[in-house]
MARBA-3410 file (N, C-alpha, C, O; in Angstrom, 1 decimal):
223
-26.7,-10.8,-11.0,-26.4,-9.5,-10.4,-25.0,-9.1,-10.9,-24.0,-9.7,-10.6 ~ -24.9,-8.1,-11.7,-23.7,-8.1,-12.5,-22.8,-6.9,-10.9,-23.3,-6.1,-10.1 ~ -21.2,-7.5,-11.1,-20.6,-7.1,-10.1,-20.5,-8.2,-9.3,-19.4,-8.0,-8.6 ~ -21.0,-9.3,-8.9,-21.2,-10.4,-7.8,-20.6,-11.4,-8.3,-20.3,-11.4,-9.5 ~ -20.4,-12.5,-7.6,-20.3,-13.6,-8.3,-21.3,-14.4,-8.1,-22.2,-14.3,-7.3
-21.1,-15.5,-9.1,-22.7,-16.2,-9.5,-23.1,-17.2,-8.3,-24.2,-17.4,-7.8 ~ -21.8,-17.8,-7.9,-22.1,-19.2,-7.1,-21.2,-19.3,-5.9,-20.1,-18.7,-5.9 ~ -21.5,-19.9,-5.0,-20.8,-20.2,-4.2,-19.8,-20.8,-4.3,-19.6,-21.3,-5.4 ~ -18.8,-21.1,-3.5,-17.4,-21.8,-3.7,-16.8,-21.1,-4.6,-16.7,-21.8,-5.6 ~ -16.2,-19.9,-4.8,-15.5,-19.5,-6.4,-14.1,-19.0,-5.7,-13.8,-18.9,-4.5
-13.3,-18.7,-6.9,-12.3,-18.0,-6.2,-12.5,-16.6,-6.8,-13.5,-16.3,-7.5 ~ -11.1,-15.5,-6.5,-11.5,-14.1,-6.4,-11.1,-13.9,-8.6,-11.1,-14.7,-9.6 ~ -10.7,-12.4,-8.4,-10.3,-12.1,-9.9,-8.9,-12.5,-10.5,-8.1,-12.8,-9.7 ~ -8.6,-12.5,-11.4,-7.7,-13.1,-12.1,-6.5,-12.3,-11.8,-5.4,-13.0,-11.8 ~ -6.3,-10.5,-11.3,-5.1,-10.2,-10.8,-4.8,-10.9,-9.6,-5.8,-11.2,-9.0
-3.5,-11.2,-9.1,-3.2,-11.8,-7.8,-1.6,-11.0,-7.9,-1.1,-10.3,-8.8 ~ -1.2,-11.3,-6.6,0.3,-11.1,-6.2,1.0,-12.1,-6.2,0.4,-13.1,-6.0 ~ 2.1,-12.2,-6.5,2.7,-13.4,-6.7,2.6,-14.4,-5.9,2.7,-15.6,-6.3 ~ 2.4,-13.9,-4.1,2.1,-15.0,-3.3,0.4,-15.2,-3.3,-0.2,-16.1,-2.8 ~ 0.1,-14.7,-3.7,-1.2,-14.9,-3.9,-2.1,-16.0,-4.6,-2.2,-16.1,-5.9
-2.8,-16.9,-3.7,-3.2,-17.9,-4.3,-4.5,-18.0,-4.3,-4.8,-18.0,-3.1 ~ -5.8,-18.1,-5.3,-7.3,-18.4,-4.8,-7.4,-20.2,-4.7,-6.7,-21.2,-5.0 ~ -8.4,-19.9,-4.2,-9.4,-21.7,-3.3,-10.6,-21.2,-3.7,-11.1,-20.1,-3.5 ~ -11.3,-22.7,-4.6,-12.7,-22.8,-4.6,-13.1,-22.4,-6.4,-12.2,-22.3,-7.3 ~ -13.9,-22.4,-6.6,-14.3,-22.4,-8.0,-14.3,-21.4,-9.0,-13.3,-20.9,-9.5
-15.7,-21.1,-9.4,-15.4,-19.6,-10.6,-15.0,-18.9,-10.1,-14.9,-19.0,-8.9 ~ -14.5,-17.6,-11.0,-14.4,-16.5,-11.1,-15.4,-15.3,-10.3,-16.6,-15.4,-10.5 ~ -14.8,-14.4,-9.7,-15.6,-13.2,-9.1,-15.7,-12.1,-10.1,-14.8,-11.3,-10.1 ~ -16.8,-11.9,-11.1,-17.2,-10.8,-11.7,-15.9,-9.7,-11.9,-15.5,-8.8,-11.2 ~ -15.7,-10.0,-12.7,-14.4,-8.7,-12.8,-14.6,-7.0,-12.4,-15.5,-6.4,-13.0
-13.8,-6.4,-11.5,-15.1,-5.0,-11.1,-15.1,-4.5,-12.3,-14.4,-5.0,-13.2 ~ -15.9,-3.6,-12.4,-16.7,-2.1,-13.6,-15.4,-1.0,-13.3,-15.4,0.0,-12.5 ~ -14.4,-1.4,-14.0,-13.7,-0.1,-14.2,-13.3,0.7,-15.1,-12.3,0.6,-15.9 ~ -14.4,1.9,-14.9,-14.7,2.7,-15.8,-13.8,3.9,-15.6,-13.0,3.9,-14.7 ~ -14.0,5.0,-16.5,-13.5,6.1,-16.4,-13.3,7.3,-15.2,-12.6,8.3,-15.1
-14.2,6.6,-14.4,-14.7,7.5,-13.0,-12.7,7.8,-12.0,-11.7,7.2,-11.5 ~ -13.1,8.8,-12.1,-11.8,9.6,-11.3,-11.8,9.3,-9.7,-12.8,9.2,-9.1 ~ -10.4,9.1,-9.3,-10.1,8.1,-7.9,-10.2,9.6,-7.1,-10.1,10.8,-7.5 ~ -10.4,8.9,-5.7,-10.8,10.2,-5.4,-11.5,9.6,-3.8,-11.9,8.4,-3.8 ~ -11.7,10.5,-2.4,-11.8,10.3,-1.3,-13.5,10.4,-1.0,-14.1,9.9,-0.1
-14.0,11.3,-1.9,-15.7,11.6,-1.4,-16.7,10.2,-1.6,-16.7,8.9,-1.6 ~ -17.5,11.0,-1.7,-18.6,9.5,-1.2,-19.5,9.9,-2.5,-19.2,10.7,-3.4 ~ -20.6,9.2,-2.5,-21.3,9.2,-4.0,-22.7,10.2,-4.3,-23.3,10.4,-5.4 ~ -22.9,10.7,-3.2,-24.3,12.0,-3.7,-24.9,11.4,-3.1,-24.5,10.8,-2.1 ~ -25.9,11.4,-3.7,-27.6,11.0,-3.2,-28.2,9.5,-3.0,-29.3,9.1,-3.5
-27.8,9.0,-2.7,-27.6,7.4,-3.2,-28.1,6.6,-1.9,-28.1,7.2,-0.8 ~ -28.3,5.6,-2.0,-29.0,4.5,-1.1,-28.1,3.6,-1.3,-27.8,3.4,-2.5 ~ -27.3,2.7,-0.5,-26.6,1.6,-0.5,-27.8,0.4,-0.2,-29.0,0.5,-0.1 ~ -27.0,-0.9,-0.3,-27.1,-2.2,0.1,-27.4,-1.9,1.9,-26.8,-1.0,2.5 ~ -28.4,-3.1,2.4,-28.4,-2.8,3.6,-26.9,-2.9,4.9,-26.1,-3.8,4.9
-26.8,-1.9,5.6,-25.7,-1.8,5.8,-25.6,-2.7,7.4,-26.6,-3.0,8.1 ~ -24.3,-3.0,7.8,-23.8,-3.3,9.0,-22.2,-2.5,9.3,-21.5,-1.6,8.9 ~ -22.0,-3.6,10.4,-20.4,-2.7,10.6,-19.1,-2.6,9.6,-19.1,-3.8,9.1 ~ -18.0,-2.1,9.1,-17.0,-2.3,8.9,-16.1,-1.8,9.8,-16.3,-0.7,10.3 ~ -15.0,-2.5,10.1,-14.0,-2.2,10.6,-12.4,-2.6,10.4,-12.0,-3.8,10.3
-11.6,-1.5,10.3,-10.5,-1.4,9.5,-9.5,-1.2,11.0,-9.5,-0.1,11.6 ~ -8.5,-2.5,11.4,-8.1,-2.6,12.7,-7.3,-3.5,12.6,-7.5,-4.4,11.7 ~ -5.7,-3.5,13.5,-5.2,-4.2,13.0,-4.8,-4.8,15.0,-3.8,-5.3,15.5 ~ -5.9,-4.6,15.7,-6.0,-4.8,17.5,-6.6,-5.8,17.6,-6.5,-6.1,18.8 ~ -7.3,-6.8,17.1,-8.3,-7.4,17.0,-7.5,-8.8,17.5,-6.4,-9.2,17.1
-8.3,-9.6,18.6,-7.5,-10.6,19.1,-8.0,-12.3,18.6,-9.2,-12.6,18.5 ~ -7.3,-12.8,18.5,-7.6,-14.0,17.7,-8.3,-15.0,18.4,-7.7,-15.5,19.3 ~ -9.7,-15.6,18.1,-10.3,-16.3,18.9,-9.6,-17.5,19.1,-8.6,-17.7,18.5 ~ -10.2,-18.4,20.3,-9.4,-19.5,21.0,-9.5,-20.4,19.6,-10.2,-20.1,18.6 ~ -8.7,-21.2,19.7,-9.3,-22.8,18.8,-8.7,-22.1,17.4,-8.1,-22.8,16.7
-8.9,-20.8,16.9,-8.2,-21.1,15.4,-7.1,-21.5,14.7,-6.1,-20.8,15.0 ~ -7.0,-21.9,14.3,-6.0,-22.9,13.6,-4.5,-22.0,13.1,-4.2,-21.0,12.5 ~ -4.0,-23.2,13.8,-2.2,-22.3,13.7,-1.9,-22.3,12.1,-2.2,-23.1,11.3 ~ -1.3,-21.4,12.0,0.0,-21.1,10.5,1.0,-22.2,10.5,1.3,-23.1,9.6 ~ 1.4,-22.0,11.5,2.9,-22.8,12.2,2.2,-24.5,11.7,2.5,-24.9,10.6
1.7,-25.2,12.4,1.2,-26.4,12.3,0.2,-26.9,11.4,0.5,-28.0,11.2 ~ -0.9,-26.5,10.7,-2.0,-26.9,10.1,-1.6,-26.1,8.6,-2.1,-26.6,7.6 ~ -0.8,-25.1,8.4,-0.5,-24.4,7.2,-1.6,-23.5,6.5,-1.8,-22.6,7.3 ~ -2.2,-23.5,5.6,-3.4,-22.8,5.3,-4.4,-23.5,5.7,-4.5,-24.7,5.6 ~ -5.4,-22.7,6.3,-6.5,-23.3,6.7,-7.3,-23.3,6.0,-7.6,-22.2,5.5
-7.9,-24.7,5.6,-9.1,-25.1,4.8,-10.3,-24.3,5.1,-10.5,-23.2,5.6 ~ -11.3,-25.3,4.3,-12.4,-24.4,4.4,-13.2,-24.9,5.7,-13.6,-24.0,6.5 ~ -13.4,-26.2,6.1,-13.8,-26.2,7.6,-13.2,-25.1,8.6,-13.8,-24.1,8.8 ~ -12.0,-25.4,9.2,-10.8,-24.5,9.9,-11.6,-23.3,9.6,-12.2,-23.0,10.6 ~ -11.8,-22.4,8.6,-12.0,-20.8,8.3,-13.8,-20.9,8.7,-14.2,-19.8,9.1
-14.4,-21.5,8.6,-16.1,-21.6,8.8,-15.9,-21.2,10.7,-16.4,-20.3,11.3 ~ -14.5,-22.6,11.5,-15.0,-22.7,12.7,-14.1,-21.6,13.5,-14.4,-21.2,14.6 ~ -12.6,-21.2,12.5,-12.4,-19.4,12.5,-13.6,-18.6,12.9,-13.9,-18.3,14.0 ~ -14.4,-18.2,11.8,-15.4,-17.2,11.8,-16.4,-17.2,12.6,-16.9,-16.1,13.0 ~ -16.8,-18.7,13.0,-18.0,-18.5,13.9,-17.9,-18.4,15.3,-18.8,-18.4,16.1
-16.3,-18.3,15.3,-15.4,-18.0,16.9,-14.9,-16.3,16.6,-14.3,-15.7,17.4 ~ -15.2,-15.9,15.7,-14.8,-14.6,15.9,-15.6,-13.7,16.4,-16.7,-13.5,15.8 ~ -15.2,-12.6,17.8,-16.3,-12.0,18.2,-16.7,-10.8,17.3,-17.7,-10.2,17.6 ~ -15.8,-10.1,15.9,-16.0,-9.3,15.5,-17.1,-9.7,14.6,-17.9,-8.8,14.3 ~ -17.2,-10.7,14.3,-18.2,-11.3,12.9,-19.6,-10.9,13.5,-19.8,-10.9,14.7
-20.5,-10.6,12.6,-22.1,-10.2,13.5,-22.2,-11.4,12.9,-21.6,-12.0,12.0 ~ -23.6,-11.6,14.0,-24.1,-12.9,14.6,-24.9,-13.2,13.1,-25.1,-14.3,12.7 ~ -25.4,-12.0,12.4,-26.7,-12.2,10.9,-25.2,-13.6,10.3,-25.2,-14.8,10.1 ~ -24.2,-12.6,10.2,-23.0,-13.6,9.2,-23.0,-15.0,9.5,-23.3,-15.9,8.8 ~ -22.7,-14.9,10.9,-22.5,-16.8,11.3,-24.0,-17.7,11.0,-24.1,-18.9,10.6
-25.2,-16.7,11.5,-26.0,-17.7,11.2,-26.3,-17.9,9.7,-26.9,-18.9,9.3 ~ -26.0,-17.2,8.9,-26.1,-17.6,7.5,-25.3,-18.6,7.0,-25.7,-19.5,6.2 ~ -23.7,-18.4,7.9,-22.9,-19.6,7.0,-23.2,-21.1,7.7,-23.0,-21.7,8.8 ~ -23.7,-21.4,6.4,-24.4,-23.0,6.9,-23.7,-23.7,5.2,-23.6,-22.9,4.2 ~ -23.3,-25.0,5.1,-22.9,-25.8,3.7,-24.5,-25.5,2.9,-25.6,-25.8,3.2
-23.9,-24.6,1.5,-25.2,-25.3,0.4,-25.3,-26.4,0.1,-26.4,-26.6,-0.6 ~ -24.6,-27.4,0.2,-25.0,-28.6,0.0,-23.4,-29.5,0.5,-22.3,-29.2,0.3 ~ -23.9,-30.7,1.2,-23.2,-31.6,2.0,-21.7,-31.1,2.8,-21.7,-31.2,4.0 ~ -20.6,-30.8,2.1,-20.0,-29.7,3.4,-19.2,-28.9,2.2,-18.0,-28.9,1.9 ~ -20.1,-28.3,1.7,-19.8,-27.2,0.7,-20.0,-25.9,1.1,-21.1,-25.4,0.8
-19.3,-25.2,1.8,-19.5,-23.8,2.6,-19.3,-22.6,1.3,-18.6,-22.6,0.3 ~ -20.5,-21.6,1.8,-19.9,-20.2,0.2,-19.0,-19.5,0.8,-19.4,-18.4,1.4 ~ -17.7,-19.8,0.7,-16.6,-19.1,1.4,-16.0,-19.0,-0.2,-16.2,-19.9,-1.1 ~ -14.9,-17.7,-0.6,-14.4,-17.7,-1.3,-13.1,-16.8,-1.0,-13.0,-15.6,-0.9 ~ -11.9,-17.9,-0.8,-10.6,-17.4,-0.2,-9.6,-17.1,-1.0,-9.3,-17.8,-2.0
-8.9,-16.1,-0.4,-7.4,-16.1,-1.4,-6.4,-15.9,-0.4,-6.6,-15.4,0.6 ~ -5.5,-16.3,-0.8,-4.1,-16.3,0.4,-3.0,-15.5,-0.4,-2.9,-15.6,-1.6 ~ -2.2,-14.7,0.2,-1.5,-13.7,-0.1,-0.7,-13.0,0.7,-0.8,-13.2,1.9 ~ 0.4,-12.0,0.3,1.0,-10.8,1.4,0.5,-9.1,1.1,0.9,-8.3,0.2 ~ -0.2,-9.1,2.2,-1.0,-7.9,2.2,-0.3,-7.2,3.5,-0.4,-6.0,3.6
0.5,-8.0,4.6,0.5,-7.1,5.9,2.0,-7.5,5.8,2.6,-7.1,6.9 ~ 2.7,-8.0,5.1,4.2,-8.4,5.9,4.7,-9.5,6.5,5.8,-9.9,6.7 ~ 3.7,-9.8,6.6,4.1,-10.5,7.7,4.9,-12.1,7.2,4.7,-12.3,6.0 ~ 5.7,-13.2,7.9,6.4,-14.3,7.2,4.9,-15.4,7.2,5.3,-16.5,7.1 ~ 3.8,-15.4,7.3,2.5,-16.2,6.6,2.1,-15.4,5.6,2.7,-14.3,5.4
1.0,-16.0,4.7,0.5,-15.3,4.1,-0.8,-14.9,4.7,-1.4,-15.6,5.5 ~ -1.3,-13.7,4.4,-2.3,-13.5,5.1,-3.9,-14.4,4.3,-3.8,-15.0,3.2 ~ -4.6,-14.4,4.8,-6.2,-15.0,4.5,-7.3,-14.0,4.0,-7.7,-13.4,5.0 ~ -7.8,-13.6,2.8,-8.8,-12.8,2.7,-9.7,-13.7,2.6,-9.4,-14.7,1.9 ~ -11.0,-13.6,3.3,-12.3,-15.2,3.2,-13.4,-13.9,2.8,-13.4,-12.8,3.3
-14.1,-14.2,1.9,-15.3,-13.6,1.8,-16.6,-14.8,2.0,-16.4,-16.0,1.6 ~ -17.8,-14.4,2.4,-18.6,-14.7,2.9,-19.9,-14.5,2.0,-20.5,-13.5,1.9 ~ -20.4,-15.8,1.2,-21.7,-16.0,0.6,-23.1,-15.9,0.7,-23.3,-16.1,1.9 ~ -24.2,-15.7,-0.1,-25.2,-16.7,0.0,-24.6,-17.2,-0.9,-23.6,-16.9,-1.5 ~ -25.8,-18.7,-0.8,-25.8,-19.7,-1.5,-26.5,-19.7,-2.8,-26.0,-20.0,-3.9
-27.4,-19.5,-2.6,-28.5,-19.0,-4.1,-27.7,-18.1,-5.1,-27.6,-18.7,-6.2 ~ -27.3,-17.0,-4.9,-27.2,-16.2,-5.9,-25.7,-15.5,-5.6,-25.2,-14.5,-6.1 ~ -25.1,-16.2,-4.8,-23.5,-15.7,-4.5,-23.3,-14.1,-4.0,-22.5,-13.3,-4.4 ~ -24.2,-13.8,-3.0,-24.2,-12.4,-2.9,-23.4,-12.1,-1.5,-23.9,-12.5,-0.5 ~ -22.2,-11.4,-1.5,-21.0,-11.1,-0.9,-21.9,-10.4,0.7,-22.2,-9.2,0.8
-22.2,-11.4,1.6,-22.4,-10.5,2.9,-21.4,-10.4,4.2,-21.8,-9.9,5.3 ~ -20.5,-10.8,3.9,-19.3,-10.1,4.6,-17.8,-10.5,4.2,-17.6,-11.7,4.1 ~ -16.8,-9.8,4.1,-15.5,-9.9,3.6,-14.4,-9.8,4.9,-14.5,-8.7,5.5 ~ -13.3,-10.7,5.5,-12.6,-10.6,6.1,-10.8,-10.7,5.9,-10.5,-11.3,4.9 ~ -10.1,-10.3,6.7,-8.7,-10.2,6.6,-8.4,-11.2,7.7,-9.1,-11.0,8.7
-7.4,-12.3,7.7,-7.0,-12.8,8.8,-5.6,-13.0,9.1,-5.2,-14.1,8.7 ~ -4.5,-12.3,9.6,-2.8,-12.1,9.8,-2.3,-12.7,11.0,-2.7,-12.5,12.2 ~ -1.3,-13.7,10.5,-1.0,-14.7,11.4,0.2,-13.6,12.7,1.3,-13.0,12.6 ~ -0.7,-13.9,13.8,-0.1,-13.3,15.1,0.5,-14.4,16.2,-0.5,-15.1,16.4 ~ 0.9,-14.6,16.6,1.7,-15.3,17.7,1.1,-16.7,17.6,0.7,-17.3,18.5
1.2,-17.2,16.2,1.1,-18.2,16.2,-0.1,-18.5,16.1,-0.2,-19.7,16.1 ~ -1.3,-17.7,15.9,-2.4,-17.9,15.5,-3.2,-16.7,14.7,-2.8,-15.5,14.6 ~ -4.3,-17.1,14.1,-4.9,-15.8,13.0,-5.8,-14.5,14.0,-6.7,-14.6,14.9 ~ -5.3,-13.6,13.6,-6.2,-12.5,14.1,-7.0,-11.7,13.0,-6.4,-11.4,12.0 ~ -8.4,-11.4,13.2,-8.9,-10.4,12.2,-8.4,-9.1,12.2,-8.6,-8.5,13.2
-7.9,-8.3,11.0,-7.8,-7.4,10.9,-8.1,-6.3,10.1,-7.5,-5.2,9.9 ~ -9.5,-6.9,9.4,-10.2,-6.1,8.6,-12.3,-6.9,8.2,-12.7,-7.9,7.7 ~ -12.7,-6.0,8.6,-13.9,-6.9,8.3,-14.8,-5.3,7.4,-14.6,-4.1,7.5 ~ -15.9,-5.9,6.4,-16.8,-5.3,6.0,-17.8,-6.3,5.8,-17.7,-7.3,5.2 ~ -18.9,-5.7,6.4,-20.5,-6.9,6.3,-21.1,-6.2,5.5,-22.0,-7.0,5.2
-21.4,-5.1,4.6,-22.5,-3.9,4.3,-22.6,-4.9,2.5,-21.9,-4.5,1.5 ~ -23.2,-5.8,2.4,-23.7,-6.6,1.4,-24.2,-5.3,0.7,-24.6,-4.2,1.3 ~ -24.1,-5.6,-1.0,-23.3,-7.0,-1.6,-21.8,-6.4,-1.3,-21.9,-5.1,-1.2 ~ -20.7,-6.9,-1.2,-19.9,-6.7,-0.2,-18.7,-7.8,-1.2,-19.3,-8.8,-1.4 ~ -17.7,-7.9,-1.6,-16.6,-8.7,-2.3,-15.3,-7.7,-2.1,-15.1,-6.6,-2.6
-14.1,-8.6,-1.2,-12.8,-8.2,-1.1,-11.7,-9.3,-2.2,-11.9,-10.5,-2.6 ~ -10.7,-8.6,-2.5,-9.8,-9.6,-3.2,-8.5,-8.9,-3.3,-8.3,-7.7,-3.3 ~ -7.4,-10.1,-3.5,-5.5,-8.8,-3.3,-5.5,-8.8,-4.6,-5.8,-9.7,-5.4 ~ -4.8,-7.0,-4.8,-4.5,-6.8,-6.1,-3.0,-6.0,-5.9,-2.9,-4.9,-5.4 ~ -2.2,-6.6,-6.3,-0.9,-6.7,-6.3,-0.1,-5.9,-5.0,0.9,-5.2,-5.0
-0.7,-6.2,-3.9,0.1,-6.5,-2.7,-1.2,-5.2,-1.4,-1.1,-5.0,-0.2 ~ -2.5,-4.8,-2.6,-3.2,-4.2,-1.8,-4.8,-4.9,-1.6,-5.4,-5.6,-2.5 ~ -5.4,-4.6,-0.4,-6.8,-5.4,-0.6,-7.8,-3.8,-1.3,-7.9,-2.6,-0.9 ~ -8.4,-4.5,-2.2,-9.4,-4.0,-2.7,-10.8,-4.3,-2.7,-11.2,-5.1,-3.6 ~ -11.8,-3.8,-1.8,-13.4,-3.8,-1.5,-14.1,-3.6,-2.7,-13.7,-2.6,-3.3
-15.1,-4.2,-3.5,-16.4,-3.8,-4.0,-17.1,-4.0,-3.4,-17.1,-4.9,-2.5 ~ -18.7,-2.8,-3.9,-19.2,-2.8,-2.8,-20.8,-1.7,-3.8,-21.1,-0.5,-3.8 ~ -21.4,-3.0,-4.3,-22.4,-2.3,-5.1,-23.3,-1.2,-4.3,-23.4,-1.0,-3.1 ~ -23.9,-0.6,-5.3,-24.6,0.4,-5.1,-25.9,1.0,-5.4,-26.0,1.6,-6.4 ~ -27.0,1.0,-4.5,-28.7,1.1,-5.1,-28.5,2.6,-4.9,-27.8,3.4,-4.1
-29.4,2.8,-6.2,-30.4,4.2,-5.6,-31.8,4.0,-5.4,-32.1,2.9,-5.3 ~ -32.6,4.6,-5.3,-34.7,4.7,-4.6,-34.8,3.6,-6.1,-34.3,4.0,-7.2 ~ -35.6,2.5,-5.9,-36.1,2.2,-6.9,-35.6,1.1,-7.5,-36.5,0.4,-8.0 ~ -33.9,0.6,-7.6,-33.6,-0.5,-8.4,-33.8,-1.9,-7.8,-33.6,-2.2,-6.6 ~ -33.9,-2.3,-8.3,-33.9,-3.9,-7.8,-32.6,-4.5,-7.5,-31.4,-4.2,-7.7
-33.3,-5.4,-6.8,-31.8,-6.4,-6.1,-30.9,-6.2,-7.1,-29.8,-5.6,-6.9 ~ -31.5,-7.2,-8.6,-30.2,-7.4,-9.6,-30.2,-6.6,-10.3,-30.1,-6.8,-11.5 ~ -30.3,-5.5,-9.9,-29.5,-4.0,-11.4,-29.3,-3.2,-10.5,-30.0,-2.2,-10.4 ~ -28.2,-3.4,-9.6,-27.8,-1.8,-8.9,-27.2,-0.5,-10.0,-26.7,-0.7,-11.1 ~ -27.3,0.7,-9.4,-26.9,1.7,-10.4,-25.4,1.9,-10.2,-25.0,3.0,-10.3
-24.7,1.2,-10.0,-23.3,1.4,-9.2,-22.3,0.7,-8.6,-22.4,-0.5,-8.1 ~ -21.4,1.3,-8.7,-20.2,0.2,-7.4,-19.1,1.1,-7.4,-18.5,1.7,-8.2 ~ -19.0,1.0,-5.7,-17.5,1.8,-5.2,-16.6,1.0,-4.8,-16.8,0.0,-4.2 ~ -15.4,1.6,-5.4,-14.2,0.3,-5.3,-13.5,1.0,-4.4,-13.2,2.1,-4.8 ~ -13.1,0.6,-3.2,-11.9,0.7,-2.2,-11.1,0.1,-2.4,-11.2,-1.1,-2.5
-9.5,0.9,-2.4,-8.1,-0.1,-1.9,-7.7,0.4,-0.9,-7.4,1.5,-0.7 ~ -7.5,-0.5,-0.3,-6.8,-0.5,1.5,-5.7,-0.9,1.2,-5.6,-1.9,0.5 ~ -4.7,-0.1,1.8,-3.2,-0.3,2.4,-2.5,-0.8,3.3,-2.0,0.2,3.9 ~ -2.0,-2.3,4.2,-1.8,-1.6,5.5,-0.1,-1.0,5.6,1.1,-1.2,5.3 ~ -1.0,-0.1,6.2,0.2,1.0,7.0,-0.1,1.3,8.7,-1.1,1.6,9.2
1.4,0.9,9.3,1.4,1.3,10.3,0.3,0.2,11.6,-0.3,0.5,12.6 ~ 0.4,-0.7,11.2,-0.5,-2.0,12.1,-1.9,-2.0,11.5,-2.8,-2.7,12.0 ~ -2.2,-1.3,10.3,-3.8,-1.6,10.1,-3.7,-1.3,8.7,-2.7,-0.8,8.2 ~ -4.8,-1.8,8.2,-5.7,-1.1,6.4,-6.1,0.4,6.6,-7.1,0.9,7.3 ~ -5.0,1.2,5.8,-6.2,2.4,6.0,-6.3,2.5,4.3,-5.8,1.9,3.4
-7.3,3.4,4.3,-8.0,3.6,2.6,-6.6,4.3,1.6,-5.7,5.1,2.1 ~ -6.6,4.0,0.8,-5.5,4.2,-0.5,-6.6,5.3,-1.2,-6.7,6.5,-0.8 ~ -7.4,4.7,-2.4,-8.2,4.9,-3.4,-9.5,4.9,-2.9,-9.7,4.5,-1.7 ~ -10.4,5.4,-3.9,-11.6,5.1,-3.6,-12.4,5.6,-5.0,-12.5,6.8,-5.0 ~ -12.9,5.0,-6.2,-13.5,5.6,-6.9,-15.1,5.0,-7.0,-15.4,4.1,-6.2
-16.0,5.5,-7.9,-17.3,4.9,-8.0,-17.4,4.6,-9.2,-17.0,5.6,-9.8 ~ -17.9,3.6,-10.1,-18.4,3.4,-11.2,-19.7,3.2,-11.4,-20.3,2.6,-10.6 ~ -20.5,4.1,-13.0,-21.8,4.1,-12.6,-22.0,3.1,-14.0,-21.4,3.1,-15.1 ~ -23.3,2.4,-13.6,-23.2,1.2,-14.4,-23.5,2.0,-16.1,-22.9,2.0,-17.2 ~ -24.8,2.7,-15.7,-25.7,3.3,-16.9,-26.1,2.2,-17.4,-25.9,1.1,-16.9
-26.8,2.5,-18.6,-27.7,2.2,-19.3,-27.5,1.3,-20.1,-27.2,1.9,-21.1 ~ -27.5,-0.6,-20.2,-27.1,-1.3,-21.5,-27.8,-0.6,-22.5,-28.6,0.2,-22.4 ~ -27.5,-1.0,-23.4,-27.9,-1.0,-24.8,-28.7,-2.6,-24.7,-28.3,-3.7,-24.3 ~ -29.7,-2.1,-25.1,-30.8,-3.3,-25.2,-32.1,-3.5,-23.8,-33.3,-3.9,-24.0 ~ -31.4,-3.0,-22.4,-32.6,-2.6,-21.7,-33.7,-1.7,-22.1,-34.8,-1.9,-21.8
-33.3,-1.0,-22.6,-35.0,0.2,-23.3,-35.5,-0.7,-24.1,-34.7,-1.7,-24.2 ~ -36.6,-0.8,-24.9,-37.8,-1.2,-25.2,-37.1,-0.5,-26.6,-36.4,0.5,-26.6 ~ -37.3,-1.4,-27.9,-37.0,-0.4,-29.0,-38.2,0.1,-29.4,-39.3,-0.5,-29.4 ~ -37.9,1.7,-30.0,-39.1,2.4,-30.5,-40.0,1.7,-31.0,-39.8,0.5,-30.9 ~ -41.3,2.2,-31.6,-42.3,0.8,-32.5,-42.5,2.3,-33.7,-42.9,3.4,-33.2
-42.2,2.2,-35.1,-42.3,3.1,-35.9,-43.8,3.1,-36.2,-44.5,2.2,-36.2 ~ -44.1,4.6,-36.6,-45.3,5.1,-36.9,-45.8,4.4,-38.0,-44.9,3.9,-38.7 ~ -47.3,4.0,-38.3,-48.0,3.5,-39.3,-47.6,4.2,-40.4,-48.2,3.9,-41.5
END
């Protein structure tokens, strides 16, 4: 699925912020950034990926049991699995999907960074399948009184968040009537800012994949 990443365990794209560090294996699909003009509207006529909630919040209270900044330092990939499955903002589809693909190999793919200010760095975790690496929910986690709070979630698969030089930026492919899983016609890239205790939207553009060269069938010349 071009736009996605392939496998589980990966880390995010090769831009980072200086504090910014990825966990975990390949590379995330570099986005499609094409010519398309940045811009606040939405995309026409179009059909997305099946959708759930997002929410852009910076009120959100930190479940019991997650693991301190102060004492434990960045939290591994256990610590962020038993984060998420204590968070009441996460839908229930997310937790029951995150299960290890194999022995305690969770499809979490994290980057640590400063996106909110604050003296931790903050936690972006995005959320896998296992089979085909397909992004079904992306989260923000900002160290609050000594423990992590969420303050940014999007579940609307295929779904991939990552920091690009001190902002988070959403992909977030795009069907129209008719494409298959793996050839969406599209992807809208969000960058969030926080301002003022939360993420609000910066940018927003759309890239449309078109047409490879080599998908059409070549002509067959006349006898």
């Amino acid at each position: 699925m071009r736009g996605l990443a392939s496998a589980a365990s990966r880390t995010t794209g090769p831009r980072r912020t200086p504090r910014a560090v990825t966990t975990a294996g390949t590379v995330f699909a570099a986005l499609a950034l094409c010519t398309s003009a940045c811009g606040t509207g939405g995309t026409g006529a179009r059909d997305e990926g099946p959708a759930h909630d997002e929410a852009v919040s910076g009120a959100a209270v930190a479940p019991q049991g997650s693991p301190s900044p102060s004492s434990a330092g960045r939290p591994g990939a256990t610590e962020l699995v038993r984060l998420i499955k204590a968070d009441p903002t996460v839908s229930t589809e997310v937790k029951r999907g995150l299960k290890p693909c194999a022995a305690d190999d969770y499809p979490l793919d994290t980057s640590y960074g400063d996106l909110t200010g604050g003296t931790v760095d903050d936690v972006v975790v995005n959320v896998l399948t296992c089979g085909d690496g397909v992004g079904v929910g992306s989260y923000v986690y900002r160290e609050q009184n000594g423990a992590y709070e969420n303050v940014f979630k999007a579940e609307e698969p295929p779904v991939y968040a990552q920091i690009d030089r001190g902002d988070l930026v959403v992909s977030k492919q795009v069907y129209e009537k008719g494409d298959p899983v793996s050839s969406p016609s599209g992807e809208n890239v969000i960058t969030y800012r926080w301002s003022q205790g939360r993420f609000a939207q910066e940018y927003f553009w759309h890239n449309d994949y078109g047409t490879v060269v080599g998908d059409e069938p070549s002509p067959v010349p006349e006898a």
